[in-house]
C-alpha positions, 0 to 999 in steps of 0.5 A: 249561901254565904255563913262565913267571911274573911275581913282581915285588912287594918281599917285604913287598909280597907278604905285604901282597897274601897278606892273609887274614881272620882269622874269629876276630878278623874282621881282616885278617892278614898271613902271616909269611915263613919263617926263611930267613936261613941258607938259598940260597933267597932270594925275589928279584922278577922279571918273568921267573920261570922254573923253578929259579927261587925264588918265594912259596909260601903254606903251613899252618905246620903242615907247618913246625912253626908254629902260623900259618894261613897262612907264606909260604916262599921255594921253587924252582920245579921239584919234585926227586925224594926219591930223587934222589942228586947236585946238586938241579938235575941229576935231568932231569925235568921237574916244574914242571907236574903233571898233575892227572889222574895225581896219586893213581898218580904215583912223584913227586907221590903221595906229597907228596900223600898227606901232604898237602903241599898249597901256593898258589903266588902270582904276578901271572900267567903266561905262555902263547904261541900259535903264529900261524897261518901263520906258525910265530911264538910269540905271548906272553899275560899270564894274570892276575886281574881287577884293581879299576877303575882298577889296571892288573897291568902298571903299577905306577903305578896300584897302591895298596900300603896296607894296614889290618887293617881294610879288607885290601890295596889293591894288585894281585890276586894269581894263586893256582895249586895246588901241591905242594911236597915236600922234599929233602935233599942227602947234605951236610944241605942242605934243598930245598923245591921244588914243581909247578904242578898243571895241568888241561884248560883252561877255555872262558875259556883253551882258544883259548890253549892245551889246559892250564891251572894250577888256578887258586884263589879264595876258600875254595879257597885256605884248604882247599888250604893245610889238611893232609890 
């Protein structure tokens, strides 16, 4: 499962860390944020993100009518319905988590997935609590990527926030979760974009913790879930 994220760089720290190597020029880009001036759904870092809550979500700008490999666009965490009538956050369900197995059959994610809807949600890691043993109390864990010798994803201190189209971003590794995002609209215009986290049995590195895990993303991976279907 995942109920709890950290998402604490500045916005331009988060593009700096979302850098990716252009193969054509063999330079590293940056991933432009969306136009969202008009917009409520502003990315705002926090330690204790939770869902309704906005984050980075790297996407194809194609889904946004942009020529950009790769755009970073401010989303609220939480997928609402398409056919939800009333205020965006009132629908009742709960769709921060999807399940990967029940994806192809769902009323809600099929169709966001059948268009190809696909997104990378970014973050320094999750959280996850195991219940201790005889005693009823919840333990909390902090998930996240291995860092560089030396940088330490909880201290700040420790971070290097460089960056070069030579020799990339310095800083901290970014988690990198597989989403789906959707959009919706409310009867006065007003557009939502909103997304859930896909989630899958857990690894053996993660399964003492907890029997579900987010589909965690490296590499290549990251490029072919951003691509359209």
């Amino acid at each position: 499962m995942c109920g709890r994220t950290a998402c604490s760089l500045c916005a331009e720290d988060v593009q700096k860390a979302c850098t990716y190597l252009d193969r054509k020029s063999d330079k590293y880009k940056l991933p432009h944020w969306a136009d969202n001036v008009k917009s409520r759904q502003q990315y705002k870092p926090s330690h204790n993100v939770a869902p309704t809550d906005v984050t980075p979500v790297l996407v194809s700008g194609t889904h946004f009518n942009d020529e950009s490999e790769r755009m970073l666009q401010p989303m609220m965490w939480g997928m609402v319905p398409v056919w939800h009538k009333g205020d965006y956050k009132s629908h009742g369900l709960s769709t921060n988590n999807c399940r990967i197995e029940g994806l192809p059959t769902s009323k809600l994610y099929s169709g966001p997935l059948k268009r190809g809807q696909r997104c990378v949600v970014v973050c320094e890691g999750f959280y996850e609590w195991q219940t201790t043993k005889g005693k009823g109390n919840k333990q909390p864990y902090f998930i996240y990527m291995s860092q560089n010798e030396g940088v330490r994803v909880e201290d700040p201190s420790t971070w290097s926030c460089d960056w070069s189209e030579d020799n990339g971003w310095k800083g901290p590794k970014l988690l990198h979760m597989a989403g789906l995002f959707d959009v919706w609209t409310s009867p006065e215009g007003e557009v939502i974009y909103s997304y859930t986290v896909i989630t899958l049995e857990s690894n053996d590195t993660l399964s003492w913790l907890h029997h579900r895990m987010p589909a965690i993303l490296e590499g290549d991976q990251i490029t072919k879930t951003q691509a359209s279907i």
